[in-house]
N, CA, C and O atoms as CSV, one atom per row, in Angstrom:
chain,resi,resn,atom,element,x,y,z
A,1,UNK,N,N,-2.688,-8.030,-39.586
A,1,UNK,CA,C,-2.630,-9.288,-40.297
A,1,UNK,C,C,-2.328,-9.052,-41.767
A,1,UNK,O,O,-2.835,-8.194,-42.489
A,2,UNK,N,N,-1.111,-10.261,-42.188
A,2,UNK,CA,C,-1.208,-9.946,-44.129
A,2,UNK,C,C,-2.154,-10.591,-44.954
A,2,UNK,O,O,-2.474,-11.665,-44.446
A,3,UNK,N,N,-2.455,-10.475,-45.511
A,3,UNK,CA,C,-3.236,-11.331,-46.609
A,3,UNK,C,C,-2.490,-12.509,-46.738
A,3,UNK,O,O,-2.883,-13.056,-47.769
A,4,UNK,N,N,-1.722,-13.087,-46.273
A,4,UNK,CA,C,-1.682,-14.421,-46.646
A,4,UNK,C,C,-2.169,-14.881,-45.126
A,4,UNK,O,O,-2.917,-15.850,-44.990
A,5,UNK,N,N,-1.750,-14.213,-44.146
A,5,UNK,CA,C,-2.599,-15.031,-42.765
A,5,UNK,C,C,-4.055,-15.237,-42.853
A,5,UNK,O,O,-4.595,-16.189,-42.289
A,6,UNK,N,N,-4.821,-14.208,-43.674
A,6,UNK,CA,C,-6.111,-14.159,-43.457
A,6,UNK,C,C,-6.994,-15.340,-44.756
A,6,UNK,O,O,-8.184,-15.652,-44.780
A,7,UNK,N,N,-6.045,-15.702,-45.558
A,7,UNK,CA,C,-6.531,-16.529,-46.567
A,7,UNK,C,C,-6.977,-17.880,-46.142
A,7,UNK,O,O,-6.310,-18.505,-45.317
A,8,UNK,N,N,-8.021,-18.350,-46.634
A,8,UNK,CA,C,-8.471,-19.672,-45.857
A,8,UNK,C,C,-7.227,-20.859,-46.162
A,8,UNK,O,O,-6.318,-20.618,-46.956
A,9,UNK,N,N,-7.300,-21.773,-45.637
A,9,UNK,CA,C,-6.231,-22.937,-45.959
A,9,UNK,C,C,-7.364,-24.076,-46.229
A,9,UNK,O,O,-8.488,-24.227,-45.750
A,10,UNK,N,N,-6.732,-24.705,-47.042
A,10,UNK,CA,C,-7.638,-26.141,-47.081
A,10,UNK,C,C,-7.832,-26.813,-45.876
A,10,UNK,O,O,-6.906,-27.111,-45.122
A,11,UNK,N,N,-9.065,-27.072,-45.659
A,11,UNK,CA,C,-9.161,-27.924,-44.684
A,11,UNK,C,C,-8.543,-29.197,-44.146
A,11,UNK,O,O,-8.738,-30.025,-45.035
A,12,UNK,N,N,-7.817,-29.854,-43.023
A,12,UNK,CA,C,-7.022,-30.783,-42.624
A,12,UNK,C,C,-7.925,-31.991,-43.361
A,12,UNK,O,O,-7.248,-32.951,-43.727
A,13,UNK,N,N,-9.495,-32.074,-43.650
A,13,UNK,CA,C,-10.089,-33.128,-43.609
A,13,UNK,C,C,-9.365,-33.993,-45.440
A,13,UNK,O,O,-9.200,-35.136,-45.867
A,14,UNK,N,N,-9.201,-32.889,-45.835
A,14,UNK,CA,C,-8.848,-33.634,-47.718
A,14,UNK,C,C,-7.283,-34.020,-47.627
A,14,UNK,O,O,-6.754,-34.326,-48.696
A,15,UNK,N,N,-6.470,-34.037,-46.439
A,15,UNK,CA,C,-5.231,-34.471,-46.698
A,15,UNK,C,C,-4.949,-36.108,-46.918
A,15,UNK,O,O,-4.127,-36.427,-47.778
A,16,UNK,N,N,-5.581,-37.071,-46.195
A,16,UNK,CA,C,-6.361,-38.235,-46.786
A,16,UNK,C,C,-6.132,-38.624,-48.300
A,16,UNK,O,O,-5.238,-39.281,-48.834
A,17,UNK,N,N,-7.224,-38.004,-48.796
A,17,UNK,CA,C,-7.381,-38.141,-50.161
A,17,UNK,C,C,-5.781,-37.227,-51.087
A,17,UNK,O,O,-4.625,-36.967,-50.754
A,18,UNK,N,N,-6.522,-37.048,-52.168
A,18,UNK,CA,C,-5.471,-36.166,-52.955
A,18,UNK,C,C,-5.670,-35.167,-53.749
A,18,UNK,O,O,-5.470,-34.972,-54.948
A,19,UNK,N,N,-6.157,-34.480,-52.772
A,19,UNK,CA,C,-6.928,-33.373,-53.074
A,19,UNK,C,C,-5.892,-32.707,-53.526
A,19,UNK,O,O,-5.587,-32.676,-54.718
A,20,UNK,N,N,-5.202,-32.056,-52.507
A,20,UNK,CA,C,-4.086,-31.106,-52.406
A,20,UNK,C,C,-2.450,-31.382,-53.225
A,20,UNK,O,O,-1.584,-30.548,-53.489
A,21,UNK,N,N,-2.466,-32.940,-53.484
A,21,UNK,CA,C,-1.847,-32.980,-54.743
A,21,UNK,C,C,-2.307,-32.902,-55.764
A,21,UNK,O,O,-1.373,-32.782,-56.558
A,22,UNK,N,N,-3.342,-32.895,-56.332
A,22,UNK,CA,C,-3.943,-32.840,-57.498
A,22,UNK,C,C,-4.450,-30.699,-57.528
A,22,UNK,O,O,-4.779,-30.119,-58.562
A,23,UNK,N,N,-4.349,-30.019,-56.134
A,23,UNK,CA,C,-4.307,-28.773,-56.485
A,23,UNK,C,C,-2.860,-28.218,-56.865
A,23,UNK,O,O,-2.535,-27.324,-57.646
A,24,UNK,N,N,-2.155,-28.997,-56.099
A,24,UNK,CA,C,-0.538,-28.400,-56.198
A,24,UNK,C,C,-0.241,-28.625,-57.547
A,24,UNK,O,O,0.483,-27.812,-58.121
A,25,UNK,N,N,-0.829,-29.922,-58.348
A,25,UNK,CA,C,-0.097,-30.343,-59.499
A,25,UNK,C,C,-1.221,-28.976,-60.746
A,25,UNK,O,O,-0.751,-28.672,-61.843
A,26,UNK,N,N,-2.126,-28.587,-60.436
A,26,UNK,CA,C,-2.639,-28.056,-60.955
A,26,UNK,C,C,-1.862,-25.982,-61.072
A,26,UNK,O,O,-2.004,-25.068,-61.885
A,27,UNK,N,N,-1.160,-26.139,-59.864
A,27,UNK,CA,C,-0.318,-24.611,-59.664
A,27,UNK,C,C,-0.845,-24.104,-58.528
A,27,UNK,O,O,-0.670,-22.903,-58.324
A,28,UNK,N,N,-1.523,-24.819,-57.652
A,28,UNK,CA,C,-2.452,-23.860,-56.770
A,28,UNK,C,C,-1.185,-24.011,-55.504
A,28,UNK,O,O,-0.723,-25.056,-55.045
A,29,UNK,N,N,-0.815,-22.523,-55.129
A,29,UNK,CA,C,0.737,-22.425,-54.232
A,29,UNK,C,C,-0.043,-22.373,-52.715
A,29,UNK,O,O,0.647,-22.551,-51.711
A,30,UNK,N,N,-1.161,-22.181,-52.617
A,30,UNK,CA,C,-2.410,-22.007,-50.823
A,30,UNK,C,C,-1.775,-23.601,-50.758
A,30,UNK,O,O,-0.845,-23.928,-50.021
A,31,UNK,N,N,-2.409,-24.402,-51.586
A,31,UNK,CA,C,-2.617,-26.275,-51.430
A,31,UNK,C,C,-1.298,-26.467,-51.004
A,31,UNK,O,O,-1.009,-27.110,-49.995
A,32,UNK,N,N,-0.449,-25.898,-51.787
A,32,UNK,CA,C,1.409,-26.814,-51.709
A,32,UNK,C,C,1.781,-25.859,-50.502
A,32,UNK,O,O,2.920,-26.152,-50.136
A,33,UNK,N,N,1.205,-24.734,-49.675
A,33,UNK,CA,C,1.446,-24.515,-48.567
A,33,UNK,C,C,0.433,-25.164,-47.471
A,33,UNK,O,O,0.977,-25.322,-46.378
A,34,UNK,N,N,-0.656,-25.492,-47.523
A,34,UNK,CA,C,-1.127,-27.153,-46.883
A,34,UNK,C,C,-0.649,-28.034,-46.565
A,34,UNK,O,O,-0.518,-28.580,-45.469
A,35,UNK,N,N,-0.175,-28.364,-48.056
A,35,UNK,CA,C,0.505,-29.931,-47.969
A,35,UNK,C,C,1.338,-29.708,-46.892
A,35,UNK,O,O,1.193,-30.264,-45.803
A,36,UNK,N,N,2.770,-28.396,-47.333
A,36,UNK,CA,C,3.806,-28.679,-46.367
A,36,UNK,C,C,3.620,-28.237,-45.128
A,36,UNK,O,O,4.507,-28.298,-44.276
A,37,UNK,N,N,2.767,-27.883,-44.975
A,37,UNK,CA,C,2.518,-27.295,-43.317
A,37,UNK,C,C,1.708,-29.094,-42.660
A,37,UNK,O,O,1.768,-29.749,-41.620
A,38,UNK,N,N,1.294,-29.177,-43.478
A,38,UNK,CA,C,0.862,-30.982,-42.604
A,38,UNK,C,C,1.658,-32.046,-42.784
A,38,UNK,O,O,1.419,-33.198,-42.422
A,39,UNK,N,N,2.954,-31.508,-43.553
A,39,UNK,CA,C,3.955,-32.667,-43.676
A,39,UNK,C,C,5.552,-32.207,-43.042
A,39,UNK,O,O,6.487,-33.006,-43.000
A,40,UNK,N,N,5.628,-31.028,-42.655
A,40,UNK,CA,C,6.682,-30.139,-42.696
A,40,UNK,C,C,7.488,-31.124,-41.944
A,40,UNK,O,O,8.443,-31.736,-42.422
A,41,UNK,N,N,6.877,-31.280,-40.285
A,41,UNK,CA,C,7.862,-31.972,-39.515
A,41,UNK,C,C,7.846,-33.421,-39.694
A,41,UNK,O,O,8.680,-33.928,-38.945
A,42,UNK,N,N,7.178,-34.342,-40.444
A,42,UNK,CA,C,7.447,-35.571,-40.813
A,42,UNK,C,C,8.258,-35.648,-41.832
A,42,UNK,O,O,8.829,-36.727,-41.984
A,43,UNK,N,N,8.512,-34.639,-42.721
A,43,UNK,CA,C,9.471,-35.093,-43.851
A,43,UNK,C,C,10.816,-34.175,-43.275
A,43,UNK,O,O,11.824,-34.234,-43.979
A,44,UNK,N,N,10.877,-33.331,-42.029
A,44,UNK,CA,C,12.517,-32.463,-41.546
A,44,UNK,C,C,13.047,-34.124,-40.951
A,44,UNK,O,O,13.990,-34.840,-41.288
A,45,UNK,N,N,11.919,-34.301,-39.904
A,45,UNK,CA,C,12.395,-35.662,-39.334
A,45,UNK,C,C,13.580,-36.556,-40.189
A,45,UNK,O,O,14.788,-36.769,-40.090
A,46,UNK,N,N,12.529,-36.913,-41.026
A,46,UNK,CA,C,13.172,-38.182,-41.632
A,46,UNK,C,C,14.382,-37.391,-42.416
A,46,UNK,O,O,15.465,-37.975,-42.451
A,47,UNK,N,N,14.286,-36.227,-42.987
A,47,UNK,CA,C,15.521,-35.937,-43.715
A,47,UNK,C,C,16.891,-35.903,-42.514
A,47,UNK,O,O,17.957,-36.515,-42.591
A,48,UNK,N,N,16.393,-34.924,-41.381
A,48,UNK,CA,C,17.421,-35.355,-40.600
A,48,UNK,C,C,18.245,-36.139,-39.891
A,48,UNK,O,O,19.390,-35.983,-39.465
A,49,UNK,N,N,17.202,-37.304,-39.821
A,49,UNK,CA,C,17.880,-38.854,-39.527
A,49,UNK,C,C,18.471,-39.189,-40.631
A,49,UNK,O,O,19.591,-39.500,-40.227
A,50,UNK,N,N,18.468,-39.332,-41.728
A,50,UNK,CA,C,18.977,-39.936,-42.781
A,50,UNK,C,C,20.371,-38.363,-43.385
A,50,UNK,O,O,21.046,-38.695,-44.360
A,51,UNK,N,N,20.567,-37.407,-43.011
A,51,UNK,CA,C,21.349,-37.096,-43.501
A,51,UNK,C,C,22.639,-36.523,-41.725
A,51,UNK,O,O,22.335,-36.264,-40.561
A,52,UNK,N,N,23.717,-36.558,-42.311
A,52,UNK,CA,C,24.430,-36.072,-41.625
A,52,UNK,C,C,24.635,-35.306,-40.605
A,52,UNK,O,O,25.340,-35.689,-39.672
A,53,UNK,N,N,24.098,-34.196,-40.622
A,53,UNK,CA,C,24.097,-32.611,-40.506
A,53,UNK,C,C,22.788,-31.964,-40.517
A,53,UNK,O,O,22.030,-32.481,-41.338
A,54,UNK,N,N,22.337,-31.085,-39.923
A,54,UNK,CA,C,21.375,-30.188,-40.163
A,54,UNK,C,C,21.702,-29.412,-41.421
A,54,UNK,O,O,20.799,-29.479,-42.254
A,55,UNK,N,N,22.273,-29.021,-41.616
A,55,UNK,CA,C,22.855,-28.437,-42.938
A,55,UNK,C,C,22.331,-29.039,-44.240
A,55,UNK,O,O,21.582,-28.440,-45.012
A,56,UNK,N,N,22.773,-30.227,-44.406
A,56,UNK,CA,C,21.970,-31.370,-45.538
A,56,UNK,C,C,21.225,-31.683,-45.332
A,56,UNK,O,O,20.777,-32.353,-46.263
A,57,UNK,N,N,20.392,-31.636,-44.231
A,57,UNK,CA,C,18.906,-32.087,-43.716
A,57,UNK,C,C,17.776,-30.907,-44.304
A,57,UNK,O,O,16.706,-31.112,-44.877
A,58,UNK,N,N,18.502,-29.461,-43.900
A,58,UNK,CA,C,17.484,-28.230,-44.889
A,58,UNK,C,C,17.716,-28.681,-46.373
A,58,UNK,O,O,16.694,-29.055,-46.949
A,59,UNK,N,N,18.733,-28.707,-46.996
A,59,UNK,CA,C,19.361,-29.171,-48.312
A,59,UNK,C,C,18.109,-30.335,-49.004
A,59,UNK,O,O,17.519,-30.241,-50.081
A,60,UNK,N,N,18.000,-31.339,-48.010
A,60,UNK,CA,C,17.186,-32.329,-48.474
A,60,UNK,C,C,15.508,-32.126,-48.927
A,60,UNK,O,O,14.800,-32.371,-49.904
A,61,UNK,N,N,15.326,-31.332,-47.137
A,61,UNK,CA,C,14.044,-30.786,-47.648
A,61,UNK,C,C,13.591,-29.750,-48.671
A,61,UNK,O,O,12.469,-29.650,-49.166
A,62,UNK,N,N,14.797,-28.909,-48.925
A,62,UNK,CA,C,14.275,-28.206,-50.193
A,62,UNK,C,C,14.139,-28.817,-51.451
A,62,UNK,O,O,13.478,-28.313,-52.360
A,63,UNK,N,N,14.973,-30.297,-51.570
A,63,UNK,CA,C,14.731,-30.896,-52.867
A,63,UNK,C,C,13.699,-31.666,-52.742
A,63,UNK,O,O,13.162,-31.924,-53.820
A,64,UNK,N,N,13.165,-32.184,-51.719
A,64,UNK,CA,C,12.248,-32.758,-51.242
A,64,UNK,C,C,10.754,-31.949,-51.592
A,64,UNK,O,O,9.772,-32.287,-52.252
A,65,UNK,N,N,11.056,-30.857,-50.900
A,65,UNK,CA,C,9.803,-30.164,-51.554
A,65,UNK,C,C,9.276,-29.838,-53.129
A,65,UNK,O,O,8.267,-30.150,-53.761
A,66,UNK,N,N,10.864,-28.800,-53.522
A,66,UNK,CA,C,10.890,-28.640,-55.020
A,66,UNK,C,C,10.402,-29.745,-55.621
A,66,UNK,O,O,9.703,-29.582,-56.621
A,67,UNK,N,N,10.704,-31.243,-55.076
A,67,UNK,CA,C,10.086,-32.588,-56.304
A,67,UNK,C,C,8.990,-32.612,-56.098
A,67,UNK,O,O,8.489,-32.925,-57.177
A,68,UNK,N,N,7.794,-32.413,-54.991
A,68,UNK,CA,C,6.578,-32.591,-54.855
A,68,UNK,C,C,6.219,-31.363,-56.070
A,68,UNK,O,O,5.836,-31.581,-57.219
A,69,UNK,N,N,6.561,-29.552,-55.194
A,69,UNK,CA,C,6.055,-28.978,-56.506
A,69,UNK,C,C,6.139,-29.604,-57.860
A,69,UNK,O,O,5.082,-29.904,-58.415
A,70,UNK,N,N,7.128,-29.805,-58.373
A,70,UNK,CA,C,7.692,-29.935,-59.880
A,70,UNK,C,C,6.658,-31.468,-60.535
A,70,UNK,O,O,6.147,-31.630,-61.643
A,71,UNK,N,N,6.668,-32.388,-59.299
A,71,UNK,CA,C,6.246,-33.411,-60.003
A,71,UNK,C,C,5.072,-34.167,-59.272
A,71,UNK,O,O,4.922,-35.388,-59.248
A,72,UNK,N,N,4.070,-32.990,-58.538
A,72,UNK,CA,C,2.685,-33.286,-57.986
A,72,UNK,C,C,1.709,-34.332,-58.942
A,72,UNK,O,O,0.814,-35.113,-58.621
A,73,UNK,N,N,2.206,-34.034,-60.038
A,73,UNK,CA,C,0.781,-34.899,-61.303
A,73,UNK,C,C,1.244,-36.061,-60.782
A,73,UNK,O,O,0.556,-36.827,-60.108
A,74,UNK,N,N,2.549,-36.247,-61.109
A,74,UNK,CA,C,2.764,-38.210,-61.366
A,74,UNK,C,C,2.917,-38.661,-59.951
A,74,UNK,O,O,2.821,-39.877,-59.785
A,75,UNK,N,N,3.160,-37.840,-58.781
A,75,UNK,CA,C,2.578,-38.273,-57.428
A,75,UNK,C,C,1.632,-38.507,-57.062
A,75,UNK,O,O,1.580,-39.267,-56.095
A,76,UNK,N,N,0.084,-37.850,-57.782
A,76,UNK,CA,C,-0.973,-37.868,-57.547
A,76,UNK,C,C,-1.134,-38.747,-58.111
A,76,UNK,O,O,-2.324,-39.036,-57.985
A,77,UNK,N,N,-0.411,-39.769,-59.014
A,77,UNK,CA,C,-1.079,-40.768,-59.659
A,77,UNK,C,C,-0.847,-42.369,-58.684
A,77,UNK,O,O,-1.368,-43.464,-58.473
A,78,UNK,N,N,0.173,-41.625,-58.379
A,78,UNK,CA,C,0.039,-43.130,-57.208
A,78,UNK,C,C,-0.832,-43.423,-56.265
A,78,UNK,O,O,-1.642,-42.670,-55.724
A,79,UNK,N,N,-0.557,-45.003,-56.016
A,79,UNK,CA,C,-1.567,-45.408,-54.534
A,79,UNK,C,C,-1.112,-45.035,-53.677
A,79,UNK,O,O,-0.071,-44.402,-53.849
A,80,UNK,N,N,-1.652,-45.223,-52.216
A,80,UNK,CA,C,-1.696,-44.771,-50.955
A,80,UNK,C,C,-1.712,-43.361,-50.649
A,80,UNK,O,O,-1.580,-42.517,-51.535
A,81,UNK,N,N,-1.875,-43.061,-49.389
A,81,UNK,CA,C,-2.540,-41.526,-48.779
A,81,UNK,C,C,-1.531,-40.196,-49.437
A,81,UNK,O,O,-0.498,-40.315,-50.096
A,82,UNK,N,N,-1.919,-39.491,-49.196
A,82,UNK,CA,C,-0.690,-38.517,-49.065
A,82,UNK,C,C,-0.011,-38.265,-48.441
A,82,UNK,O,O,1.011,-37.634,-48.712
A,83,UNK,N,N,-0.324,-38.645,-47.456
A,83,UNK,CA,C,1.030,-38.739,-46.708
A,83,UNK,C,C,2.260,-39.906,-47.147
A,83,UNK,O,O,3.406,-39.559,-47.433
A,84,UNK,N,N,1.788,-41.355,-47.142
A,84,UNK,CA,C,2.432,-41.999,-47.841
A,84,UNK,C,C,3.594,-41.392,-48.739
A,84,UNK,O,O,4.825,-41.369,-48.707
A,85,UNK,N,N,2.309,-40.786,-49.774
A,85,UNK,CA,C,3.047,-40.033,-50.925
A,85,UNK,C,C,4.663,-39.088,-50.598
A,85,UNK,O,O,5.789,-39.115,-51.096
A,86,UNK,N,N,4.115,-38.453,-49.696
A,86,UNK,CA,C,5.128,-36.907,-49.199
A,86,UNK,C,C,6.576,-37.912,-48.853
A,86,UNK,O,O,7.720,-37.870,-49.305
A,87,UNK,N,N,5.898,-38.816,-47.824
A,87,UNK,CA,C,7.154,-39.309,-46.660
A,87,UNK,C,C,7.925,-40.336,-47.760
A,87,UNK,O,O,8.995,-40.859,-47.449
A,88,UNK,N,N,7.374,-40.547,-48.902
A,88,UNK,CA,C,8.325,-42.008,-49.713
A,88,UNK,C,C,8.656,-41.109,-50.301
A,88,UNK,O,O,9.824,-41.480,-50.410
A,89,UNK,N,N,8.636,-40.009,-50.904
A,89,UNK,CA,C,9.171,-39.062,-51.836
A,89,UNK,C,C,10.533,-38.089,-50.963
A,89,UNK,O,O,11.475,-37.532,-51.526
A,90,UNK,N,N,10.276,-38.120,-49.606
A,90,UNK,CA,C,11.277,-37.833,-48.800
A,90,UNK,C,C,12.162,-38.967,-48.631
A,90,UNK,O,O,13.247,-38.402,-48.499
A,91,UNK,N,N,12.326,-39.891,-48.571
A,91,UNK,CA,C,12.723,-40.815,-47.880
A,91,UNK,C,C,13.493,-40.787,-49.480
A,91,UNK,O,O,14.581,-40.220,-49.579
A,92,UNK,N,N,12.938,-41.346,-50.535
A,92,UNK,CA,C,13.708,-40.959,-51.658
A,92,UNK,C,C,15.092,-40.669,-51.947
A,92,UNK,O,O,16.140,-41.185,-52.333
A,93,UNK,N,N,14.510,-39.456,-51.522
A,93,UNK,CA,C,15.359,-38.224,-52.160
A,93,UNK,C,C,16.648,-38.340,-51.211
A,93,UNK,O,O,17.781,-38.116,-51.637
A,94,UNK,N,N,16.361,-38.727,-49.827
A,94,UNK,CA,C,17.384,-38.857,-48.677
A,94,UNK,C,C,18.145,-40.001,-48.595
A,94,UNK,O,O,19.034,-40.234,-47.775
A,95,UNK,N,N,17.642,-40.891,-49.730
A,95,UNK,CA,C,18.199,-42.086,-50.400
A,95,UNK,C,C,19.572,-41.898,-50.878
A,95,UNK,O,O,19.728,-40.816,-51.442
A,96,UNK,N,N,20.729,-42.730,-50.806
A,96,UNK,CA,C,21.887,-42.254,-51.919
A,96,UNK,C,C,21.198,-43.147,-53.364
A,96,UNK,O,O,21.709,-42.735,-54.406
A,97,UNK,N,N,20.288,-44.121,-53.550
A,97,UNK,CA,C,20.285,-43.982,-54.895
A,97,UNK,C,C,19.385,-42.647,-55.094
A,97,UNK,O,O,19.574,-42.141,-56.199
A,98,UNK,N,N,18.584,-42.061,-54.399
A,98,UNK,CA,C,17.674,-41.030,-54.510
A,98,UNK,C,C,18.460,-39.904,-54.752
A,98,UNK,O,O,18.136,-39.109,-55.634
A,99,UNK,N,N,19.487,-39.741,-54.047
A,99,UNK,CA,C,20.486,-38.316,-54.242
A,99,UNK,C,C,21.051,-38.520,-55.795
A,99,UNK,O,O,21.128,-37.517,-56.504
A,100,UNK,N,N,21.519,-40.049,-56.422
A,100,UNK,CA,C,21.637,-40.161,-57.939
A,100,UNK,C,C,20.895,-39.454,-59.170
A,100,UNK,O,O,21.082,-38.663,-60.094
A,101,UNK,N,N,19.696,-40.464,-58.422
A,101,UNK,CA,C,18.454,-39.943,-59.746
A,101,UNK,C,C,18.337,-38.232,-59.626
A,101,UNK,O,O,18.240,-37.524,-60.628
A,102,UNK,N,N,18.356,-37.823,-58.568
A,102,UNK,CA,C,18.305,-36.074,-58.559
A,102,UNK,C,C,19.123,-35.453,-59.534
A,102,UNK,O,O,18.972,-34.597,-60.405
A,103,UNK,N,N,20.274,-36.348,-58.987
A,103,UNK,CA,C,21.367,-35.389,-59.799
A,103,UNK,C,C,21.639,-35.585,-61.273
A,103,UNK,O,O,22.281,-34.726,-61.879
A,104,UNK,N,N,21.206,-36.624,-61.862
A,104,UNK,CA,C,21.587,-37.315,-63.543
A,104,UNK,C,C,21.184,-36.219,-63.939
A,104,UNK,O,O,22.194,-35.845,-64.536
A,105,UNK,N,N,20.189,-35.119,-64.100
A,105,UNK,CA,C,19.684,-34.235,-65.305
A,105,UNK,C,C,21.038,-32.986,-65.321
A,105,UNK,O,O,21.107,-32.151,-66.223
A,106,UNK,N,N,21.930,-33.043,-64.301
A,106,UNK,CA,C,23.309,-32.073,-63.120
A,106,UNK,C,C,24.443,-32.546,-64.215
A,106,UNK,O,O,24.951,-31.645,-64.883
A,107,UNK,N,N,24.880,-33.922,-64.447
A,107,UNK,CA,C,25.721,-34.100,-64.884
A,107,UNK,C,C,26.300,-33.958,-66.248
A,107,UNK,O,O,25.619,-33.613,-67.214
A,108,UNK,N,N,27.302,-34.174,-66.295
A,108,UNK,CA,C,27.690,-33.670,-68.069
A,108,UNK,C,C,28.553,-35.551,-68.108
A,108,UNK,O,O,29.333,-36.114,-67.341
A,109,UNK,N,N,28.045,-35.863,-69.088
A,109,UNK,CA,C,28.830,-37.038,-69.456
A,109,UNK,C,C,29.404,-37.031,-70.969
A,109,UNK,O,O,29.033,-36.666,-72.084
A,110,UNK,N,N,30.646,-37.710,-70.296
A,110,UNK,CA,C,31.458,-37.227,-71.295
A,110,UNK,C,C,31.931,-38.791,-72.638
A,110,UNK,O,O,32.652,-38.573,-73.611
């Protein structure tokens, strides 16, 4: 076994609350491997219905994820569960205005 198999995981019971966004937003990488292990196949789902291809469906979920890491605080500040949280932040991003807002910080305007 490696040391990361043998490390405890947060318990399923704090996914509910916001626990595990408020650890992720804090840097804790155990929590943001929680989160996505209890959200993994609800947010591939929806990326893959909403995108084309399996191809843009991994594509999605990595930006999908990267935004939870990057921006856990101001997720944790919203209402409803976390799950809520995960699946509207997927759904988002799998958005074409959602694919916009991603990309504005990408563009060069001229």
């Amino acid at each position: 076994m490696t040391a990361a198999e043998t490390e405890p995981r947060y318990p399923a019971v704090y996914i509910g609350g916001h626990l595990l966004l408020e650890r992720v937003a804090a840097g804790d990488a155990l929590a943001f491997g929680s989160l996505y292990d209890a959200f993994v196949t609800d947010t591939y789902a929806i990326c893959l219905y909403k995108c084309a291809n399996p191809s843009s469906a991994d594509k999605a979920m990595a930006k999908t994820w990267i935004f939870i890491w990057s921006h856990a605080a101001a997720l944790n500040e919203q209402a409803g569960s976390t799950k809520f949280i995960v699946l509207s932040t997927a759904r988002t991003v799998t958005s074409p205005r959602g694919r916009d807002l991603l990309q504005v910080g990408t563009r060069r305007t001229h």
